[in-house]
N, C-alpha and C positions, 0 to 999 in steps of 0.2 A: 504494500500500500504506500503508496507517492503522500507526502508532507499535507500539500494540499488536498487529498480527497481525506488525511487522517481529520484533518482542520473542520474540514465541511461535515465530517460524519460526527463530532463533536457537537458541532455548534446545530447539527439535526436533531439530535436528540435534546441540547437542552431545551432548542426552543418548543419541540413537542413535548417536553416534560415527561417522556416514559421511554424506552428505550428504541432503537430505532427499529425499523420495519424495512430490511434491506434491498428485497424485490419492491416495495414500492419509490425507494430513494432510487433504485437502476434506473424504473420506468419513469419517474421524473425526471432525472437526469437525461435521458433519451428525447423526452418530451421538447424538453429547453433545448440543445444543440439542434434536434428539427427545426425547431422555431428559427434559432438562430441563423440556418442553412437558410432558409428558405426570405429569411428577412435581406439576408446578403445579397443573392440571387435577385432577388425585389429591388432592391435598392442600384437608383441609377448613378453613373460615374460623374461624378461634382466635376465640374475642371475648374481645374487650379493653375491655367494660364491666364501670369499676371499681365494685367494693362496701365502701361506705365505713364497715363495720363491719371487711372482714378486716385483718389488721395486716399480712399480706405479697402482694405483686402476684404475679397471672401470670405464665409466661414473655413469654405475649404481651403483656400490660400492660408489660414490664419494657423489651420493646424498641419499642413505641410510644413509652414516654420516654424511651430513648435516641435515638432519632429525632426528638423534637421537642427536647433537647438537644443535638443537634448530634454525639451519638458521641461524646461528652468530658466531663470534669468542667466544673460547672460554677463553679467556683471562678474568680472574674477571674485570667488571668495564669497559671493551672493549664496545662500544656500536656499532661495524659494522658491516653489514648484507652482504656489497660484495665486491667482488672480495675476496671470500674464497679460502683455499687452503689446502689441507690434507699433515698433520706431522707427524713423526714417532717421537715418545715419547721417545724410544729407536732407538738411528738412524740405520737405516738401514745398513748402512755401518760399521757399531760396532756390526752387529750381531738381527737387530731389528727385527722383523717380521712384514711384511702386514697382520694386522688382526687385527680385530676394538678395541680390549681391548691396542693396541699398537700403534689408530691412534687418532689423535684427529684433530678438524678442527680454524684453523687460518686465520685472516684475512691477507693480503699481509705484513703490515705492523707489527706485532706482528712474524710476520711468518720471517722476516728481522732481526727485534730484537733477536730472539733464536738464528740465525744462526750468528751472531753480537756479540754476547755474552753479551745484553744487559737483555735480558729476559732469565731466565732459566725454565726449565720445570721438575722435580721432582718426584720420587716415581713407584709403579709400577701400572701397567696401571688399571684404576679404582680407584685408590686411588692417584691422581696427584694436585702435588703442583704445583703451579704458583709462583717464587720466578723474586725480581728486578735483578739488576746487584749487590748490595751491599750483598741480602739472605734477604730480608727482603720479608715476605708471601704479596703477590697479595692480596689474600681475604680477611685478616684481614684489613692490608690497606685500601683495597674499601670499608669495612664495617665502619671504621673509618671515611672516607669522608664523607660518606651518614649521619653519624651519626653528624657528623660537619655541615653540610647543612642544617639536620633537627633542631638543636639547632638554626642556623641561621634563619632559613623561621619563625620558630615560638616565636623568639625574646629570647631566654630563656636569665635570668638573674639570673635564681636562683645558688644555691649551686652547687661545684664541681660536687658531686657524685651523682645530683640527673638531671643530663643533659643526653642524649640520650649517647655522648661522655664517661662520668664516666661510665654509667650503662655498656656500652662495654669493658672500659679499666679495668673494677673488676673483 
């Protein structure tokens, strides 16, 4: 038995309150993938070729780049998964284009900060910097934390330049 069907035959039973009733979890289970089959089948193909005049995506546009970001902000070191929200790199109103090398996706709060002038966003599309408010690079920074964390979790006390921290700032 796989993790997740142990998970699901758990949480079967509690929610029925008495113990589960195996041939009718199969035939459910059978029931809902039909379903699902035939909902797919059903279901016609979104297109998600962007037009680089409109100023807002798709749904479907909206979750192909959430899918090529990864389901998260893309802010170095950002750890949120929602309430996402797609940004012109190049604003739109300056001339940006709706098309995925000019969008990229932010969480509400990141997506505040640019508009704020707290976060800046950098470079041309594909090749994009994440800078603070001061210009100091996102990524290096985050990589610096982590590398501070890891020196911490594992007690180091050795030599400058032989911490997780030196090995990055050389």
């Amino acid at each position: 038995m796989e993790f997740g069907e142990a998970v699901e035959w758990v949480f079967a039973q509690l929610v029925a309150g008495r113990p589960l009733d195996e041939d009718a979890q199969h035939g459910e289970r059978e029931r809902a993938l039909a379903k699902a089959r035939k909902d797919l089948e059903e279901c016609p193909v979104r297109d998600t070729r962007f037009n680089p005049e409109a100023r807002h995506t798709t749904p479907a546009q909206t979750r192909e780049l959430q899918r090529r970001d990864g389901y998260r902000c893309s802010t170095p070191g950002c750890p949120h998964h929602l309430y996402l929200e797609v940004h012109h790199i190049r604003y739109y109103s300056h001339g940006g284009e709706t098309v995925p090398q000019n969008l990229t996706i932010l969480c509400s709060a990141c997506h505040r900060n640019v508009h704020e002038g707290r976060l800046r966003i950098e470079g041309t599309p594909g090749q994009v910097v994440f800078l603070d408010g001061q210009g100091r690079n996102l990524q290096r920074q985050w990589r610096l934390d982590v590398a501070d964390w890891l020196d911490m979790w594992i007690g180091w006390t050795g030599g400058e330049f032989d911490c997780y921290r030196g090995r990055l700032a050389a």
